[in-house]
C-alpha positions, -999 to +999 in steps of 0.1 A: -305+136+266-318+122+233-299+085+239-321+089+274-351+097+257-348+070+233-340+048+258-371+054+278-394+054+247-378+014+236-390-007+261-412-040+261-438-022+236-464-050+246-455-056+279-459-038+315-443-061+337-422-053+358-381-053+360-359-054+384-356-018+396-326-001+387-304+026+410-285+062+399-257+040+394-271+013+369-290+036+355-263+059+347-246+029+332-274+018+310-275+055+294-239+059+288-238+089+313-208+101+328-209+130+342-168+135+339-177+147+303-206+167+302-205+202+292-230+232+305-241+253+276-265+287+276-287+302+256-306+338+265-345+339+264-344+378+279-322+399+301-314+381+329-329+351+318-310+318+304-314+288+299-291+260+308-285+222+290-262+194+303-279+159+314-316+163+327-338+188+322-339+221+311-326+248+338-341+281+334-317+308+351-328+342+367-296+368+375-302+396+388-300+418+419-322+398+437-297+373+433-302+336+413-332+319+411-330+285+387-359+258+379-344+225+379-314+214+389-304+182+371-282+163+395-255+170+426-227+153+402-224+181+377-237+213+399-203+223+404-203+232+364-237+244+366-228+267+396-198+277+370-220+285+339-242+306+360-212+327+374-199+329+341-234+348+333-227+370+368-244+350+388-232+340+425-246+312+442-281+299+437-308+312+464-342+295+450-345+264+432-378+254+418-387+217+411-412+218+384-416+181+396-402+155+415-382+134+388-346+127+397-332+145+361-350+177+375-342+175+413-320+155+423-299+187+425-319+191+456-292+168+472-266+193+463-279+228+469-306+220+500-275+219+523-260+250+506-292+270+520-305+275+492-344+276+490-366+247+474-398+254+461-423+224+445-459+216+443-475+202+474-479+168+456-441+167+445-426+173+476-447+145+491-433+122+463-402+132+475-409+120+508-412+081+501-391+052+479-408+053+440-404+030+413-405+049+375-417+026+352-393+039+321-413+012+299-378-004+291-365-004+325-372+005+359-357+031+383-359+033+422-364+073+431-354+071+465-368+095+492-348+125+499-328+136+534-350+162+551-326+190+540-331+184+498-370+185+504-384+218+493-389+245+519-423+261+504-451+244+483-482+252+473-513+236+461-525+258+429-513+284+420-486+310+436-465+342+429-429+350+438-412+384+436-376+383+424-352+400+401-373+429+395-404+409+379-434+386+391-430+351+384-463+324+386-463+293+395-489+271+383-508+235+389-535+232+368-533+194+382-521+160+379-503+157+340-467+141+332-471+135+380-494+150+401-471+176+410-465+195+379-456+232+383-451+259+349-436+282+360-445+321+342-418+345+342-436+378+334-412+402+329-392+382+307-422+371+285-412+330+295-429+300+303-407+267+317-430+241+315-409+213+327-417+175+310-452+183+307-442+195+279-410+176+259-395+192+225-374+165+219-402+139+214-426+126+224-437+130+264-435+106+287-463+103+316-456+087+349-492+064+348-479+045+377-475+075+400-506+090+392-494+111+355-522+109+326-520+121+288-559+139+294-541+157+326-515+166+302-534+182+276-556+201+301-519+211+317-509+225+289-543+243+279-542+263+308-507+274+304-512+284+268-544+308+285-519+325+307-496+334+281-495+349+248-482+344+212-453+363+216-440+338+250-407+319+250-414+283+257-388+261+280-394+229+273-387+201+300-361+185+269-354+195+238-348+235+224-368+262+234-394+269+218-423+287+211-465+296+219-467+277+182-449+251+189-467+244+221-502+248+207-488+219+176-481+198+205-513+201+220-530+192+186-511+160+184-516+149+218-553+154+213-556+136+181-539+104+194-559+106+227-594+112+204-573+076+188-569+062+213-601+065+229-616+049+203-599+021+205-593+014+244-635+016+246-633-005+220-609-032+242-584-035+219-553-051+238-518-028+242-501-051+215-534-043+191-531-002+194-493-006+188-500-022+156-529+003+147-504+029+153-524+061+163-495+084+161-482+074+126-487+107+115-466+125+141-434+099+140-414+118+119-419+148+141-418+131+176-402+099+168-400+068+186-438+062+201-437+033+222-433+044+251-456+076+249-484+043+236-477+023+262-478+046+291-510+065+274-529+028+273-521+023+308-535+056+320-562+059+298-576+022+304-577+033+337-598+065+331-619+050+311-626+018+335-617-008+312 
């Protein structure tokens, strides 16, 4: 995940033009992926609760006598070894799959378990982005998202926020609104003490937000404000990438994001040009930490020239 994340983050750092869209295929290529080789590994948050990494995003994974409920789902290609790791933690089957949003390293697994009956949940907004053809813009490259086949769309959206009853314990589901896309869900397992945020929030680096389909880094911020409200300081936090972390970790990333937008405000009212806030470099600071920012800057310029009308 980190050779994808650097590869989204390298791209064209003064440039927004467009490439020649890429499929699952090429794209797979350009990252090195193949799925042949990559391993499923777990980590427990709370009893019951894992978490699962291979190539995507993070899967959280409820077992219990409910049955199996997972958020994300990473792609059809390796489900059969996801399907394995979660019988290897007692699991059997998955009956609800959340999409925490409509990116194909989070639900394409749609494609896989929509068939198998099980239940597909999104945001209102995401499952509409499902719907149609999308271009990504990954800064570096371009992918072509194409729609999904009526039976990988999720069964039951909602526009807010909403509750589900499973495994003994409430779990919330929440859209503060539009942040990394417009159809962001966090989703709150209570019992457990857990939040999976998906790529609104990124522990491996720095985020990346979707500014052609509608994401923003002010949405983002105000995203993750409201999930830090609902929880408290003793909450495990599931990250969209990286290790799980924690309610500190989540509030340091908040700081940071609104210290480079404060930064970047300044200079997008001030019309600086993308190529002359790269070389102020507003996130200096934070490199060590988040790494590679040209990507995070570019996308960030593009959405915030647009809320600010310039």
């Amino acid at each position: 995940m980190k050779k994808l994340l650097s590869l989204i983050l390298l791209g064209a750092c003064g440039s927004t033009q467009a490439h020649d869209a890429m499929n699952l295929d090429e794209l797979m290529q350009a990252f090195g992926w193949d799925f042949d080789k990559i391993e499923i590994t777990s980590e427990p948050v709370a009893d019951g609760l894992h978490v699962l990494f291979g190539v995507g995003g993070n899967i959280a994974v409820s077992i219990g006598e409910d049955g199996v409920l997972v958020v994300d789902d990473q792609f059809p290609q390796i489900m059969p070894k996801i399907e394995k790791a979660i019988a290897g933690l007692g699991g059997k089957g998955i009956d609800f799959a959340i999409n925490t949003h409509w990116h194909f390293d989070h639900a394409e697994g749609n494609l896989a378990l929509g068939p198998k009956g099980t239940w597909l949940v999104s945001q209102r907004n995401s499952r509409e982005m499902m719907l149609n053809d999308h271009i990504i813009n990954l800064v570096g490259m371009q992918y072509e998202q194409k729609a999904y086949p009526t039976d990988a769309l999720p069964h039951i959206t909602y526009d807010d926020t909403m509750q589900m009853h499973f495994n003994g314990q409430r779990i919330d589901l929440l859209h503060p609104g539009p942040a990394h896309t417009t159809g962001d869900t966090a989703v709150i397992f209570r019992g457990s003490n857990a939040v999976h945020l998906g790529d609104v929030f990124n522990n491996s680096g720095y985020p990346f937000i979707d500014a052609d389909n509608g994401g923003d880094l002010t949405g983002v911020i105000a995203f993750c404000k409201a999930v830090l409200a609902a929880i408290d300081e003793n909450t495990t936090v599931i990250p969209g990438h990286g290790p799980i972390a924690t309610y500190d970790t989540l509030a340091a990333y908040i700081a940071m994001l609104e210290t480079v937008r404060w930064r970047m405000g300044a200079l997008v009212r001030g019309g600086k040009t993308l190529e002359e806030v790269m070389a102020a470099k507003p996130t200096a600071d934070f490199d060590e930490r988040y790494g590679d920012p040209s990507g995070f800057v570019n996308r960030t310029y593009l959405s915030m020239s647009r809320e600010l009308g310039q």
